[in-house]
Residue frames as qw, qx, qy, qz and C-alpha x, y, z in Angstrom:
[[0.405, -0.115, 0.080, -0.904, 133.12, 113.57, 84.58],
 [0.817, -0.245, -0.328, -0.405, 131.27, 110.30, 84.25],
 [0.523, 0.021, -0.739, 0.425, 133.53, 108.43, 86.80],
 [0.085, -0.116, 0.296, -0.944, 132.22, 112.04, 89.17],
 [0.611, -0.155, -0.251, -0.735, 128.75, 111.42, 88.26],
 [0.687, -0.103, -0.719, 0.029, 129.15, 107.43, 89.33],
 [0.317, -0.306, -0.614, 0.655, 130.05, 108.17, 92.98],
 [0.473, -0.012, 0.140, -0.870, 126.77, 110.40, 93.16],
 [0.772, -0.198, -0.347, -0.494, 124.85, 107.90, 92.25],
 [0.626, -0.103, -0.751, 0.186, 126.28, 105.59, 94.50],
 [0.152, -0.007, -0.673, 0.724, 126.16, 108.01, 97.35],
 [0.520, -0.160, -0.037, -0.838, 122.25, 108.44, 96.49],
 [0.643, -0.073, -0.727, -0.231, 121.91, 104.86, 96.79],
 [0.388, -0.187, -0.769, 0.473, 123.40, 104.51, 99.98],
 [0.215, -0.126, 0.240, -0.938, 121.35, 107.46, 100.87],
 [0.844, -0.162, -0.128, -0.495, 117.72, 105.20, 100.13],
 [0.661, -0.137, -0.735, 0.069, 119.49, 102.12, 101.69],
 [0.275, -0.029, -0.682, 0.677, 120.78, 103.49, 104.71],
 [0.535, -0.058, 0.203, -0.818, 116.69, 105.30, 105.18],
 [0.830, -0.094, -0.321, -0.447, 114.95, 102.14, 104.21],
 [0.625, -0.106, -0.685, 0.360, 117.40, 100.42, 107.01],
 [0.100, 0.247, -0.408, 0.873, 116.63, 103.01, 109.28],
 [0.414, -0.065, 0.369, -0.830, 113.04, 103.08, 109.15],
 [0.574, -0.064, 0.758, -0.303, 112.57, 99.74, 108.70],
 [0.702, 0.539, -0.085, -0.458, 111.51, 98.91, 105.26],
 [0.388, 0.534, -0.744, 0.104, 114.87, 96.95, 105.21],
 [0.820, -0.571, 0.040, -0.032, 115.38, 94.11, 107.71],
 [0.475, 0.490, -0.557, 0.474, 118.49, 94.40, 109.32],
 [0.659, -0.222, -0.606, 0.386, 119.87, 93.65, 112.78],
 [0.410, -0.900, -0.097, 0.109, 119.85, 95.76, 115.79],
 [0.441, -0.622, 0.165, 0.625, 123.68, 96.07, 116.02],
 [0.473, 0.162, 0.605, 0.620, 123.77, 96.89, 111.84],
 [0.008, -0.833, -0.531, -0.155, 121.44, 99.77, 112.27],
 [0.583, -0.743, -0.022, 0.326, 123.30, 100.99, 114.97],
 [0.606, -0.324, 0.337, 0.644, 126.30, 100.93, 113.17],
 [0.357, 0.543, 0.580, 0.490, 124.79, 102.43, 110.09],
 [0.277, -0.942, -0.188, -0.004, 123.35, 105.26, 112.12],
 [0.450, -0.737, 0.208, 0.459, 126.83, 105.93, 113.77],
 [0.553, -0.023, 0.383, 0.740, 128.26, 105.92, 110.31],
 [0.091, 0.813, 0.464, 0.340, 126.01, 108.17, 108.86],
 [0.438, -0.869, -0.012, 0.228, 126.38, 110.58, 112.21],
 [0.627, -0.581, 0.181, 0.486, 130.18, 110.83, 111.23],
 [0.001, -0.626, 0.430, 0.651, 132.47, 112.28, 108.80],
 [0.173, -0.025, 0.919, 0.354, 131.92, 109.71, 106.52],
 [0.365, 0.542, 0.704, -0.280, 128.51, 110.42, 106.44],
 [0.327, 0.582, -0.114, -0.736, 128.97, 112.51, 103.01],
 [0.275, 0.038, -0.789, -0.549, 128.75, 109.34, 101.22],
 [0.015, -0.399, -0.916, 0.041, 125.39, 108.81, 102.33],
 [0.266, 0.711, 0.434, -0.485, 123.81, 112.27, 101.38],
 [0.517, 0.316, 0.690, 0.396, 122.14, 112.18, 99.09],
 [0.143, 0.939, 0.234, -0.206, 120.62, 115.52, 98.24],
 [0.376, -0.575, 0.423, 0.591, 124.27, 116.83, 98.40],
 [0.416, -0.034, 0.824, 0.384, 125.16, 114.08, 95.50],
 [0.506, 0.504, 0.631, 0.304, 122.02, 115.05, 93.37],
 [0.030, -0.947, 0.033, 0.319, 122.70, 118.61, 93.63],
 [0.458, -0.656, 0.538, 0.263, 126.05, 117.60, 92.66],
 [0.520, 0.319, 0.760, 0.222, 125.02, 115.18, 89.76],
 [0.317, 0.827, 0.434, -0.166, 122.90, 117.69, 88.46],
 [0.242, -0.872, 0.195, 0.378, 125.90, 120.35, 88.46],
 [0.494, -0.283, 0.794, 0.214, 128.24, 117.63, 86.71],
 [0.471, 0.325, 0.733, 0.367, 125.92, 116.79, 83.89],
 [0.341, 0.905, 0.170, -0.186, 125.53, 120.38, 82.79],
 [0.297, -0.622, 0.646, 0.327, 129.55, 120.23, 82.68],
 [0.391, -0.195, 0.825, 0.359, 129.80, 117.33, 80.71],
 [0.503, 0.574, 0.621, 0.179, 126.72, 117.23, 78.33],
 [0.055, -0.931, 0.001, 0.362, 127.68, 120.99, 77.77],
 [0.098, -0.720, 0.545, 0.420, 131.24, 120.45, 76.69],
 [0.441, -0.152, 0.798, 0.381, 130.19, 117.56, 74.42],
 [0.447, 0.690, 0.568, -0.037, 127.53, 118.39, 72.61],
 [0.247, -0.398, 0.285, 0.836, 128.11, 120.40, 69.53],
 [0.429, 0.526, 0.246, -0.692, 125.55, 122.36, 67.80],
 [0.166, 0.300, -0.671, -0.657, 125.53, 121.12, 64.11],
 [0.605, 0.093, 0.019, -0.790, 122.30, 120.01, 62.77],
 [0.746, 0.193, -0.500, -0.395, 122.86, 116.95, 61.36],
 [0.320, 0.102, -0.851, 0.404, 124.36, 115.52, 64.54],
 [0.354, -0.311, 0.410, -0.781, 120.91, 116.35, 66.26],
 [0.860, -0.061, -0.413, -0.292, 119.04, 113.22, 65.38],
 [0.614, 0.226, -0.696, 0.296, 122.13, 111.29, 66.72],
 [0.036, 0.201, -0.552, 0.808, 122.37, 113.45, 70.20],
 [0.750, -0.158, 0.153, -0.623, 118.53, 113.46, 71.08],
 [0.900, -0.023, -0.428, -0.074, 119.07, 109.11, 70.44],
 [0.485, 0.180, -0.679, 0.520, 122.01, 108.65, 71.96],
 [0.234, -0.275, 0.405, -0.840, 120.29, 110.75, 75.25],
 [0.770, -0.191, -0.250, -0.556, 117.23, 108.75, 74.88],
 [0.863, 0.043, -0.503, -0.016, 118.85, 105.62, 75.25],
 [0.373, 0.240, -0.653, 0.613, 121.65, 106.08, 77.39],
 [0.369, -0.277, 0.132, -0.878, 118.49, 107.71, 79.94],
 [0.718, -0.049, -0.115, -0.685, 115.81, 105.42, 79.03],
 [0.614, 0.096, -0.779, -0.084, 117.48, 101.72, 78.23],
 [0.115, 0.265, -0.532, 0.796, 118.18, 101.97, 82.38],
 [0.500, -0.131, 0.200, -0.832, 114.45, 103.31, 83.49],
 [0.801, -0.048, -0.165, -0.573, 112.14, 101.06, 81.70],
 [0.617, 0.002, -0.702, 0.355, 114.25, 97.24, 83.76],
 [0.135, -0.029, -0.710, 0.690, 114.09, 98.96, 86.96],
 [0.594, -0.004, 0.017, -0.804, 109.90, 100.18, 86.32],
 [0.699, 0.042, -0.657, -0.280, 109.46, 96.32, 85.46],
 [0.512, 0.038, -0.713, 0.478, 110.94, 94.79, 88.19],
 [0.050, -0.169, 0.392, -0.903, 109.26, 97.47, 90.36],
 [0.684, -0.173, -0.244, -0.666, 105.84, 96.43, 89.02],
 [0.746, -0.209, -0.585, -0.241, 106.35, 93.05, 89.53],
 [0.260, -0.055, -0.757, 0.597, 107.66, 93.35, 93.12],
 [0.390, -0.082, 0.217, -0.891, 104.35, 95.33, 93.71],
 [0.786, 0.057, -0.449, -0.421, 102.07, 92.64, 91.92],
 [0.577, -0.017, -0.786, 0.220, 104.13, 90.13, 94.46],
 [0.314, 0.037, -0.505, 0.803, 104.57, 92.18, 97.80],
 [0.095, 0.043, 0.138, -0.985, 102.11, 95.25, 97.84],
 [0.115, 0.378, 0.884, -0.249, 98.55, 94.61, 99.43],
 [0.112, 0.457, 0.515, 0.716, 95.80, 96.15, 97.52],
 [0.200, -0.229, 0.356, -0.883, 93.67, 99.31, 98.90],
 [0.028, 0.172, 0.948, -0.265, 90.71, 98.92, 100.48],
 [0.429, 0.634, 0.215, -0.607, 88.57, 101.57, 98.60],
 [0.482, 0.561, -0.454, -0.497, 89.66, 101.05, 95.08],
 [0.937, 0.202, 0.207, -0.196, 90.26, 97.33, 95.35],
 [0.700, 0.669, -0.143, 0.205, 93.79, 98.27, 93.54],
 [0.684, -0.180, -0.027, 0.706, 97.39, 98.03, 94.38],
 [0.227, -0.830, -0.048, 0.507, 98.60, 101.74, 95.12],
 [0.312, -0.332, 0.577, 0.679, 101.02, 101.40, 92.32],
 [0.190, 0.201, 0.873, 0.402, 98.52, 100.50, 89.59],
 [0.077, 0.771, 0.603, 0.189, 95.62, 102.20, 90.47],
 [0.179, -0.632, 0.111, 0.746, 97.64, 105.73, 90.87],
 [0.617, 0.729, 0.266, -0.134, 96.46, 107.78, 87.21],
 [0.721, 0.651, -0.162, 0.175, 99.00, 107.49, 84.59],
 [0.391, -0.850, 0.352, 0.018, 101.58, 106.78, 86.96],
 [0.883, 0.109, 0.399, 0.220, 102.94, 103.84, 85.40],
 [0.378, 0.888, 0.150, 0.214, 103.13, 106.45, 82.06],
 [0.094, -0.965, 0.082, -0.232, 105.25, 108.88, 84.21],
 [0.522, -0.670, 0.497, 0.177, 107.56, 106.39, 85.25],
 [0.866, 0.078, 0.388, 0.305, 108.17, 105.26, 82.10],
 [0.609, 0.541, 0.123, 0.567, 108.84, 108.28, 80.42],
 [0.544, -0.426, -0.268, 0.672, 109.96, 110.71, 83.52],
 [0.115, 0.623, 0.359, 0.685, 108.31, 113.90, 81.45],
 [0.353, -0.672, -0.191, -0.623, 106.07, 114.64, 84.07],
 [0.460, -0.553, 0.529, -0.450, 107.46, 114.00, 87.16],
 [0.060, 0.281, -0.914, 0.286, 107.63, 110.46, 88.78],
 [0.757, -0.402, -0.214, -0.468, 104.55, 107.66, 89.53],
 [0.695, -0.534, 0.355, -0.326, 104.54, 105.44, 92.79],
 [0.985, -0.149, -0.011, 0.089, 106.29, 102.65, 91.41],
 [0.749, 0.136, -0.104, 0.640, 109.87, 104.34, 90.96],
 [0.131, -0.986, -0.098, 0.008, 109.60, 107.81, 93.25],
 [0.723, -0.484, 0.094, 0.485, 113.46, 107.40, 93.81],
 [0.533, 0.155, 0.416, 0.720, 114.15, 108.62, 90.18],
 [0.046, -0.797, -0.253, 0.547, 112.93, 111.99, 90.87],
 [0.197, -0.780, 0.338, 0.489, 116.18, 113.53, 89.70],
 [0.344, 0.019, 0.713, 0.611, 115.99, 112.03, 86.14],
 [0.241, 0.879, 0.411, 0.010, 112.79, 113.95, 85.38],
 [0.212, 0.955, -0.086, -0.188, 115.07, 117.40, 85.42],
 [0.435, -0.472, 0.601, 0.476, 118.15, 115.60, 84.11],
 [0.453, 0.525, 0.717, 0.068, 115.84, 114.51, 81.21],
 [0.394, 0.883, 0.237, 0.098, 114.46, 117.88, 80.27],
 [0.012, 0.837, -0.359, -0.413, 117.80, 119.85, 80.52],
 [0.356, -0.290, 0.716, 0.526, 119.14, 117.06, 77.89],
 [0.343, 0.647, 0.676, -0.082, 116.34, 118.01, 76.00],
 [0.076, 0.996, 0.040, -0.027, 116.71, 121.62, 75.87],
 [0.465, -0.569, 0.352, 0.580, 120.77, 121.64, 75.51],
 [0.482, 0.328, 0.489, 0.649, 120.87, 122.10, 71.95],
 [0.123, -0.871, -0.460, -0.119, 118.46, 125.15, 72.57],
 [0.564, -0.794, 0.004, 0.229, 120.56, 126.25, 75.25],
 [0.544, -0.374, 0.329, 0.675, 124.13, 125.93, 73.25],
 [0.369, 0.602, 0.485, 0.516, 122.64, 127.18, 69.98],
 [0.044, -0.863, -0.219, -0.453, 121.76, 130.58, 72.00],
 [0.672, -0.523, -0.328, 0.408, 124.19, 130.87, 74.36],
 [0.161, 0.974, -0.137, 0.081, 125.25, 134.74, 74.82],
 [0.708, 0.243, -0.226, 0.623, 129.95, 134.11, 74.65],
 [0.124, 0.666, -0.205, 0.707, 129.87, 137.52, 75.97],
 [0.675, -0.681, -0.235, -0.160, 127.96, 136.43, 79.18],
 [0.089, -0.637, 0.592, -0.486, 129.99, 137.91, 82.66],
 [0.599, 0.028, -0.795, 0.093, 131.03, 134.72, 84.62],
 [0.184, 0.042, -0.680, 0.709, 130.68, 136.55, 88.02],
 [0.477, 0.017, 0.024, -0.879, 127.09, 138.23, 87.05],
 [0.756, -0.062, -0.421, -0.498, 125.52, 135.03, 85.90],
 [0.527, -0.036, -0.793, 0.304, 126.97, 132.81, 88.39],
 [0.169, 0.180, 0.481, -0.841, 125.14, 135.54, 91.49],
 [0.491, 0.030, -0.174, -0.853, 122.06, 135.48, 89.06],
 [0.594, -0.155, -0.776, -0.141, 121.75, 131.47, 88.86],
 [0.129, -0.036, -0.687, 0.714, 122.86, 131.74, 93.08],
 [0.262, 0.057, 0.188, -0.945, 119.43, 133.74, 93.38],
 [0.546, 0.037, -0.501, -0.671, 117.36, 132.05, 91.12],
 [0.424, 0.024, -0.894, 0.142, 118.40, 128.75, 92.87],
 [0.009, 0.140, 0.739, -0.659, 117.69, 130.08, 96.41],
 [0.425, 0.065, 0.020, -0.903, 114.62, 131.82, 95.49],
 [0.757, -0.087, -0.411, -0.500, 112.83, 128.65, 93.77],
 [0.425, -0.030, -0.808, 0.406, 114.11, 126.77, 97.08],
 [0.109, 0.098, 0.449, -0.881, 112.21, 128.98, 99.43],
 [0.606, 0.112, 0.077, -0.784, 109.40, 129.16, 96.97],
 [0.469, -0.049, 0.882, 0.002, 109.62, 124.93, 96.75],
 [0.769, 0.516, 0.150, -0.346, 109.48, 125.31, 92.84],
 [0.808, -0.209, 0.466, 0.293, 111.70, 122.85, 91.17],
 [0.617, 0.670, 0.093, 0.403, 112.35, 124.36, 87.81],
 [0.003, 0.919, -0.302, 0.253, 113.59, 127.55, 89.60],
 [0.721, -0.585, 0.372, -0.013, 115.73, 125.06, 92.29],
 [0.853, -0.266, 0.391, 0.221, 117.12, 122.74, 89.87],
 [0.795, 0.541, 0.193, 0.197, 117.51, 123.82, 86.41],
 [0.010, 0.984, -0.175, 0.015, 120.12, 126.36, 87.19],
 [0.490, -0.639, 0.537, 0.253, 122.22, 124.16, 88.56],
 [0.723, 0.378, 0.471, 0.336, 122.50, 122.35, 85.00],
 [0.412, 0.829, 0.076, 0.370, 123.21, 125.41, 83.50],
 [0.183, -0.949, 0.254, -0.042, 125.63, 126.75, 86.15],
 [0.611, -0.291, 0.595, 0.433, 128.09, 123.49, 85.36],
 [0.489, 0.801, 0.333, 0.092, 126.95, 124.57, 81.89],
 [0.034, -0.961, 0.274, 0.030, 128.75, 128.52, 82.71],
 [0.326, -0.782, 0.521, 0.105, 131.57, 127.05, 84.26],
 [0.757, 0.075, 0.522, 0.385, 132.70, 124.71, 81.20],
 [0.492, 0.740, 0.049, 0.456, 131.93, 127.54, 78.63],
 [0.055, -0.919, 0.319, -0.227, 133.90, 130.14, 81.10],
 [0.967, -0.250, 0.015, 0.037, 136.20, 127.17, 81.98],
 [0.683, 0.231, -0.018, 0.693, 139.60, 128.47, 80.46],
 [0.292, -0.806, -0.099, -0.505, 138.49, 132.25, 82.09],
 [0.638, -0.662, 0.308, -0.243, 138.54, 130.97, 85.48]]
């Protein structure tokens, strides 16, 4: 499952390289665009979407934090660290590094007097601890804000899980939920399901 997870992330990467070579933010040649483009365009082009991959990611780490985690009190300290870190060590190197490429690179406004990154409110905050969404210096890590709270809330979640639950009912109920907070472009309703529908399909995993 973590090998699964790896190639998502890599195909999200290529997903922000191959846009920041597209629309210039990258420098690259004329015939390396090209070719980038035509790979994209082709079959091959599912390692380079990314949505797909965090849909997919998302799906994956309800599977796997699901089937390891085991309710027993004294192991919650451990689980809530171990998440922290494994989450956090990651975040707070690539927020640094982000600052200081801003502080090198990124020209300051012209009403506030302030780099964009810096003078955004508690955005710094928000990328460091990915609670509340994402600030301007690390927008890429969206998708650890709801990877965050559903390892938050799994103990919650396995402590009260109904055994009896129908695999075919809840798996049409997430399906709904999913589309519905897509249409209505609210992200709890869009993503958290899918954490909980690789969730279903580990506890109903010998079932199906």
């Amino acid at each position: 499952m973590d090998g699964l997870r790896g190639i998502a992330s890599l195909v999200v990467l290529n997903f922000h390289l191959a846009n920041q070579v597209s629309d210039g933010t990258v420098e690259a040649p004329a015939w390396f665009r090209s070719s980038l483009e035509a790979l994209v365009g082709s079959p091959l082009g599912v390692f380079f979407n990314g949505p797909l991959a965090v849909h997919f990611f998302f799906f994956l780490s309800g599977f796997a934090l699901f089937a390891g985690y085991k309710w027993e009190p004294q192991k919650l300290r451990t689980y809530y660290l171990g998440r922290i870190t494994r989450l956090y060590l990651p975040v707070w190197p690539a927020l640094l590094i982000a600052l200081v490429v801003a502080l090198v690179s990124s020209p300051q406004d012209a009403t506030s007097g302030q780099m964009p990154v810096f003078s955004e409110p508690y955005g710094i905050l928000k990328s460091a601890t990915l609670i509340a969404g994402v600030g301007m210096a690390l927008p890429a890590l969206w998708s650890l804000t709801w990877e965050i709270w559903f390892s938050f809330t799994l103990p919650f979640l396995k402590r009260f899980w109904p055994h009896r639950i129908n695999f075919w009912i809840a798996f049409a109920v997430l399906t709904i939920v999913m589309i519905s907070g897509d249409l209505l472009k609210v992200g709890v309703l869009r993503y958290g399901p899918m954490f909980v529908l690789g969730a279903l399909v580990q506890a109903k995993w010998l079932d199906i």
